[in-house]
C-alpha positions in Angstrom: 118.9 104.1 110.7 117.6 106.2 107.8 117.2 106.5 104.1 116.1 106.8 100.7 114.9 103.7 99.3 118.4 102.5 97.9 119.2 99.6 95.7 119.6 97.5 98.4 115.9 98.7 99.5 113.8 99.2 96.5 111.6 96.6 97.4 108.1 98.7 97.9 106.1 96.0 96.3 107.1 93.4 97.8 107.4 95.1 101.7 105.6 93.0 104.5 103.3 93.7 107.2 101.5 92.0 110.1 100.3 88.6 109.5 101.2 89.1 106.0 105.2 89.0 107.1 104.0 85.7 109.4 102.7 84.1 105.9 105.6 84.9 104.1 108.3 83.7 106.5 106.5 80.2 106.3 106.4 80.5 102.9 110.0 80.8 102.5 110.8 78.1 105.1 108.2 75.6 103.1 109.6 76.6 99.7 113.7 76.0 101.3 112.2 72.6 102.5 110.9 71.5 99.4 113.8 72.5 96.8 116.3 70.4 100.0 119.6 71.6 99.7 121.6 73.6 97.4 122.9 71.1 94.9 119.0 69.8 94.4 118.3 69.1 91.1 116.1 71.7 88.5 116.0 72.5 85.0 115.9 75.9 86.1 117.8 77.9 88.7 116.6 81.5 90.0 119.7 83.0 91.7 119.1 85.8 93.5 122.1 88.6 94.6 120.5 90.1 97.8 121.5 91.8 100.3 118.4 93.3 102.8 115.9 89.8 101.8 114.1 91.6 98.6 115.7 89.4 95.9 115.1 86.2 97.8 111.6 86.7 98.1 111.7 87.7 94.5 113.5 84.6 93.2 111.4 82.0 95.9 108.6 83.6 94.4 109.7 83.6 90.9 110.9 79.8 91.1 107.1 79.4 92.3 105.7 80.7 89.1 107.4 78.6 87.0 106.6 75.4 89.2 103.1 76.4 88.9 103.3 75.3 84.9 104.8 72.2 85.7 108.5 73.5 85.8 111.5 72.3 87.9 112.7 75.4 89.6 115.0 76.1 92.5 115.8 78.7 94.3 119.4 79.6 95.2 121.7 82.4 96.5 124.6 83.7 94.3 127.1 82.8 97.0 126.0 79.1 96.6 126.9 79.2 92.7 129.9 77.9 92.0 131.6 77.5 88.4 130.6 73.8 88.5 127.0 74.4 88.9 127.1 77.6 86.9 128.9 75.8 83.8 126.3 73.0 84.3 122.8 74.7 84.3 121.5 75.1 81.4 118.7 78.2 82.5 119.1 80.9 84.9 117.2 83.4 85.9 118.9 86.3 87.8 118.1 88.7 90.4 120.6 91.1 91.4 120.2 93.7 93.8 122.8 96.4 93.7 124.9 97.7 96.7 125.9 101.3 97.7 127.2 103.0 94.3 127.0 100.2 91.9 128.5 97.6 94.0 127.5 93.9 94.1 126.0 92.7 97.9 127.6 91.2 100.6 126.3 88.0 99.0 127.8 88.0 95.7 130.8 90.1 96.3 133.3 86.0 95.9 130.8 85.8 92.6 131.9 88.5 91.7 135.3 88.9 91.9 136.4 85.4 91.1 133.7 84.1 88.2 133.0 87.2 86.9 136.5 87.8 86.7 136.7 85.2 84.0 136.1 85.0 80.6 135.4 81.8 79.6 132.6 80.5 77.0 129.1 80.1 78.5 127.5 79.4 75.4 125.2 76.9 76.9 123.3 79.0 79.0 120.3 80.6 78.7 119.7 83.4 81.1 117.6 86.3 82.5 118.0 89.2 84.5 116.0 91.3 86.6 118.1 94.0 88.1 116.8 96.3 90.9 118.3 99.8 91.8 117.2 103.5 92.4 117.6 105.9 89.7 118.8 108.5 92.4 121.7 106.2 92.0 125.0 107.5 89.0 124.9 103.9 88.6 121.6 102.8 88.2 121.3 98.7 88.9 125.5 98.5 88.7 125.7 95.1 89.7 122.5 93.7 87.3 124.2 96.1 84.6 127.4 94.2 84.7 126.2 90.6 85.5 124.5 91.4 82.1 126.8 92.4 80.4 129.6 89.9 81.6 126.7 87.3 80.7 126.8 88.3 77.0 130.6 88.4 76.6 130.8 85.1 77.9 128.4 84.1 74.9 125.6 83.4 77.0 121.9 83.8 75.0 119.3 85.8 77.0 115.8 84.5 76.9 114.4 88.4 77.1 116.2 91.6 77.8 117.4 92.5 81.2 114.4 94.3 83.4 115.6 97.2 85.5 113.5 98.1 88.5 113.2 101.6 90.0 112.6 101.2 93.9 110.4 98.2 93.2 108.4 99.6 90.6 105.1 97.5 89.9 104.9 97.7 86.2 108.9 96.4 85.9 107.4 93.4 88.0 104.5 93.0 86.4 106.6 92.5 82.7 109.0 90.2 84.7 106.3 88.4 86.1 104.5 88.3 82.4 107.9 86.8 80.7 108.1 84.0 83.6 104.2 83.2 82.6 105.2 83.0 79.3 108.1 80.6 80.0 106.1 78.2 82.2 103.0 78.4 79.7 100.5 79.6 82.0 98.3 82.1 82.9 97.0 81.7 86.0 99.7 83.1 88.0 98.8 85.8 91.2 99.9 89.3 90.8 102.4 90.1 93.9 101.2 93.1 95.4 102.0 94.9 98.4 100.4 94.9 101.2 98.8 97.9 102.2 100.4 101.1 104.6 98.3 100.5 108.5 98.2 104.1 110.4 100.4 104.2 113.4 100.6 106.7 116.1 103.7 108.5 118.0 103.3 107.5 121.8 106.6 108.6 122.5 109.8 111.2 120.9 112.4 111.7 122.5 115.3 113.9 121.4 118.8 112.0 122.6 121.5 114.1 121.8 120.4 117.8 122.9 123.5 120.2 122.7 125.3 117.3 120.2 127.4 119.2 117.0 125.5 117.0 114.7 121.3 116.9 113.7 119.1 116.0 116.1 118.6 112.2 116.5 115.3 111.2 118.3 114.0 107.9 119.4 110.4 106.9 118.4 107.8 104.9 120.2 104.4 104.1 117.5 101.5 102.0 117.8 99.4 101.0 115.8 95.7 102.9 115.5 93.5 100.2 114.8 95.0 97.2 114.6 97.2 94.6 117.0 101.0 95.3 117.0 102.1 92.8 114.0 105.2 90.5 114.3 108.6 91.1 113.2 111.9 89.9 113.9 115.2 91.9 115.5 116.9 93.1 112.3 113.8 93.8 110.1 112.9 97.3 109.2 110.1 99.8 109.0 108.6 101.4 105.9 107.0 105.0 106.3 105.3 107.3 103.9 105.9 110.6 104.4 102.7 113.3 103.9 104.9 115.1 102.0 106.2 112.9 99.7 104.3 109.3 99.3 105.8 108.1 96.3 109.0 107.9 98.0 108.7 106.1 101.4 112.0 105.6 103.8 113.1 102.5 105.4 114.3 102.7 109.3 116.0 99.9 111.4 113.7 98.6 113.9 115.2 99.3 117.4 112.5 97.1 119.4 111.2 93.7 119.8 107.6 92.6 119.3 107.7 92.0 123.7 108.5 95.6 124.4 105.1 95.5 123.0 106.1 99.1 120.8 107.6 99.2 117.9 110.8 102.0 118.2 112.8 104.0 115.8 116.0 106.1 116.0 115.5 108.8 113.6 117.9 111.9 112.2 116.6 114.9 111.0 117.8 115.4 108.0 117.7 118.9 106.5 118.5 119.7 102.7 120.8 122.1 101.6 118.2 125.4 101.9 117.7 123.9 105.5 114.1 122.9 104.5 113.5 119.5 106.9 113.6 115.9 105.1 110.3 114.7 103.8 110.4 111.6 106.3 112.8 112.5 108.9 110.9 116.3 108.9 107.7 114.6 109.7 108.6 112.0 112.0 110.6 114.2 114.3 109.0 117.4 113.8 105.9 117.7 111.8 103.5 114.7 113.0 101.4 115.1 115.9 100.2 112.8 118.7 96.8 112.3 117.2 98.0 112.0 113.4 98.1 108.6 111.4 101.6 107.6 110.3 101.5 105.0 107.4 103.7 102.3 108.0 104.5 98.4 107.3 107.1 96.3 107.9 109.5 94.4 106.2 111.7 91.0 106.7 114.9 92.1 106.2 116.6 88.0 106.6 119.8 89.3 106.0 120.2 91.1 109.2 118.4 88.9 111.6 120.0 86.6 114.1 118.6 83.2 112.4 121.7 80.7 113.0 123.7 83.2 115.1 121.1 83.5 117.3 123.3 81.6 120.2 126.9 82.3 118.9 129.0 85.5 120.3 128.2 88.5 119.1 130.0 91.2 117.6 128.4 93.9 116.6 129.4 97.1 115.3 128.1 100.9 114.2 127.5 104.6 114.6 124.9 107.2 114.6 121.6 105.8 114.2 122.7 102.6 113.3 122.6 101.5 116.7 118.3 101.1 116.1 119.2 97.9 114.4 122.1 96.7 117.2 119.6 97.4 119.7 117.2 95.7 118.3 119.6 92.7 118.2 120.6 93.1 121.8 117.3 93.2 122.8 116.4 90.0 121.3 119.5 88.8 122.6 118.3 89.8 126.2 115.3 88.0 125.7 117.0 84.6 124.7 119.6 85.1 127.8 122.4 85.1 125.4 125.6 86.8 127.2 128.2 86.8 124.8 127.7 90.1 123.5 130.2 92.9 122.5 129.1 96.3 121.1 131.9 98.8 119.7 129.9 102.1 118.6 131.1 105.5 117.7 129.7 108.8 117.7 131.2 112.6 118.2 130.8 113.2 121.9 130.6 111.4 124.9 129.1 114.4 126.9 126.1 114.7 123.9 126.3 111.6 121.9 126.5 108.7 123.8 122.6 107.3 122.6 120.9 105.8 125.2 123.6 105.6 127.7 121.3 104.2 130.4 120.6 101.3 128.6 123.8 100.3 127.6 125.6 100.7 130.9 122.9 99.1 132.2 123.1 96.1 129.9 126.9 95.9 130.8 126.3 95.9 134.7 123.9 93.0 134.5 126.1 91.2 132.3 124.4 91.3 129.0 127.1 93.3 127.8 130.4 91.2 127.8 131.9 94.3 126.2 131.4 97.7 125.5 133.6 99.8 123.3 132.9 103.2 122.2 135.0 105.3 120.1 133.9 109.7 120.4 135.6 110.9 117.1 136.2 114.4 119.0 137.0 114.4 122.1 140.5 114.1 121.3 142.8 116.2 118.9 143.1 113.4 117.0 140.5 111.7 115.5 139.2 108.1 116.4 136.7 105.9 114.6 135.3 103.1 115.6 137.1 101.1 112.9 140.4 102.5 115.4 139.2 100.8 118.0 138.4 97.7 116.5 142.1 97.7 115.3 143.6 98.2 118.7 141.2 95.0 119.9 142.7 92.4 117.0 144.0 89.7 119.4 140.3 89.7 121.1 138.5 90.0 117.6 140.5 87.0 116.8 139.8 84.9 119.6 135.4 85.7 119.5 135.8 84.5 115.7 138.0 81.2 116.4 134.8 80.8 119.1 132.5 81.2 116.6 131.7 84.5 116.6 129.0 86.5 114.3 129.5 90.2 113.3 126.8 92.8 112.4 127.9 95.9 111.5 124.7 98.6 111.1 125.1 102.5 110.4 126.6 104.2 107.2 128.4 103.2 104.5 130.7 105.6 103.6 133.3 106.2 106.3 132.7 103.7 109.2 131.6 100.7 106.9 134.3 100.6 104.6 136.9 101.4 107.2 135.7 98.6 109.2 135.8 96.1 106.7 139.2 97.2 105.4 140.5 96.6 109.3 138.6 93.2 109.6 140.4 92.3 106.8 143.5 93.5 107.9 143.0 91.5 111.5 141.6 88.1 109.7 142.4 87.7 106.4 140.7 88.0 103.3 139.6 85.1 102.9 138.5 84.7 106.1 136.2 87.5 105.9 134.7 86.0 102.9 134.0 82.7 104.9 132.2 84.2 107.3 130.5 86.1 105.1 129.1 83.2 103.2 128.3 81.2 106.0 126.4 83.8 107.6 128.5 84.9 110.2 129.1 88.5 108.7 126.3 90.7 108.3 125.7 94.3 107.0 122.8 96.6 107.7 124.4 100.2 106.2 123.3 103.0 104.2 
């Protein structure tokens, strides 16, 4: 998958690489260790509304600084915040991602609609927000916009004013960072810098859908120049810096696992309107060379690994070059021995666009592969979506769910995203998607 850095991806200062990503993984397993479980004690809560893992590392980090001057703090998700523990906290400090076009995440979408929905007094509450966005966006931080604002009417007293954040821009962190100094009384808090870009190298493009009606999608093998190939997890994604146009790096879905021993990439061209190739997609498909260096890092992206699913039935679901992160998961899924895998992806052409076809078929002849659906928009007079084939499988969907089932859907957002969560709502309920959603079970990589 491919993209501007959205709100859901501004996180360029906080992106991780190598053994960096290692440290920071432990980091957030110590720090979820120490603060126990949810309904833990603090005088201060940092709630964080993420959706790809930036916020979280945000708010673990944040809740850090303010232990450091002898503070109770606690991290917690938004989905974890309910109006007992809202109405009895007394300080909170929020960070709030914003989805798609000024949408809340996956994670705060029952905050959302049920407690923001009321008005009641909070006049007890003292609060912050740090809201992070891309100003490429109509509505710019949406979600930390309107948290603020509902905040306010509700008679809550802010301890500083809200602190928007354009694709992770370090001096927006740098004054949240100073104002959480402030409130813990100390000074000797670490600046949280990114890790610097390592040069990678293409060992491998290959074009996969010659002849198709749409761009060109390729599939990318790197490695790295001078270094070892870091860790990562399936899910997490890659950061690159185009030539072209540093200041504004694109985030892919990682389509490998550390064992393949490559890290791989599905990339579409993307062309402007004057036909001129995309900065990122331009380079990495067309432009870059063998022999040049392409800067690169990684970055945990905990919202879209496997973590507790990593044994359950899987469901996962997507078009285009979404499949780089349900491949990714497969893979891992290989590697495990984990069967109970079914994959329903769509494209426009069977006889162009069916994306690594080998693989797949392969993967469903040995069994990895419980299921494959695959839903070719136009090969018939009418179209079909994927979201039309995952309507016609209901009864099935039903059953892999009551087995405890997780679904990942990856790809984009407008079209086969929407459509798919309007039908899983239509085949499970409501409620039931929000369940899942909450416990983990449903999770969203799209763009």
């Amino acid at each position: 998958m491919m993209m501007t850095i959205e709100p859901l991806r501004w996180g360029s200062a906080l992106l991780l690489s190598g053994a960096w990503l290692a440290m920071c993984a432990n980091y957030l397993r110590a720090a979820r260790s120490k603060s126990g479980a949810s309904s833990a004690p603090a005088d201060w809560l940092v709630v964080y509304a993420s959706q790809t893992g930036s916020a979280e590392y945000l708010a673990q980090r944040s809740a850090g600084l303010l232990a450091t001057g002898g503070l109770a703090a606690r991290a917690a998700c938004i989905s974890s915040l309910d109006d007992a523990s809202l109405r009895g906290a007394s300080r909170i400090l929020f960070i709030a991602s914003t989805y798609g076009e000024g949408d809340a995440p996956d994670t705060a979408a029952r905050f959302a609609e049920r407690l923001m929905a009321d008005g009641a007094g909070m006049a007890h509450l003292h609060y912050a927000v740090l809201a992070l966005g891309d100003r490429s966006y109509a509505n710019f931080c949406g979600f930390g916009r309107a948290l603020d604002a509902w905040l306010s009417r509700a008679g809550a007293t802010p301890l500083f004013e809200r602190i928007d954040v354009d694709r992770g821009d370090a001096a927006a962190l740098e004054h949240w960072q100073h104002h959480l100094a402030r409130l813990a009384g100390t000074i000797d808090a670490p600046d949280w810098e990114a890790p610097a870009y390592a040069d990678w190298r293409i060992a491998e493009r290959e074009l996969l859908n010659p002849g198709s009606a749409g761009s060109p999608l390729y599939r990318l093998a790197l490695a790295p120049v001078d270094t070892v190939l870091p860790e990562w997890e399936a899910g997490d994604l890659a950061q690159v810096s185009a030539p072209a146009d540093p200041a504004h790096p694109r985030e892919y879905s990682i389509a490998s696992i550390p064992s393949d021993g490559r890290l791989e990439l599905l990339v579409r061209l993307q062309r402007h309107e004057d036909g001129s190739p995309g900065a990122a997609s331009g380079w990495l498909c067309e432009g870059a060379a063998s022999a040049d260096a392409v800067r690169l890092r990684i970055r945990a992206h905990q919202r879209f690994r496997l973590g507790d699913n990593a044994h359950r039935p899987l469901l996962l679901i997507g078009n285009g070059s979404g499949l780089a992160g349900l491949r990714g998961l497969l893979r891992a899924r290989v590697q495990l021995g984990v069967r109970e895998n079914w994959l329903l992806f769509g494209e426009r052409n069977a006889a162009h666009d069916f994306l690594l076809r080998a693989e797949l078929e392969g993967w469903q002849a040995a069994g990895w592969l419980e299921k494959l659906d695959l839903a070719f928009s136009r090969d018939q007079d009418q179209r079909r979506y994927v979201q039309d084939v995952l309507r016609a499988q209901a009864v099935l969907v039903r059953q892999w769910v009551e087995h405890g089932a997780a679904i990942y859907v990856c790809g984009s957002l407008q079209g086969m995203a929407g459509g798919v969560h309007a039908v899983l709502q239509e085949i499970l309920g409501g409620g039931v998607v929000e369940r899942l959603a909450a416990e983990g079970r449903y999770r969203r990589d799209v763009y």
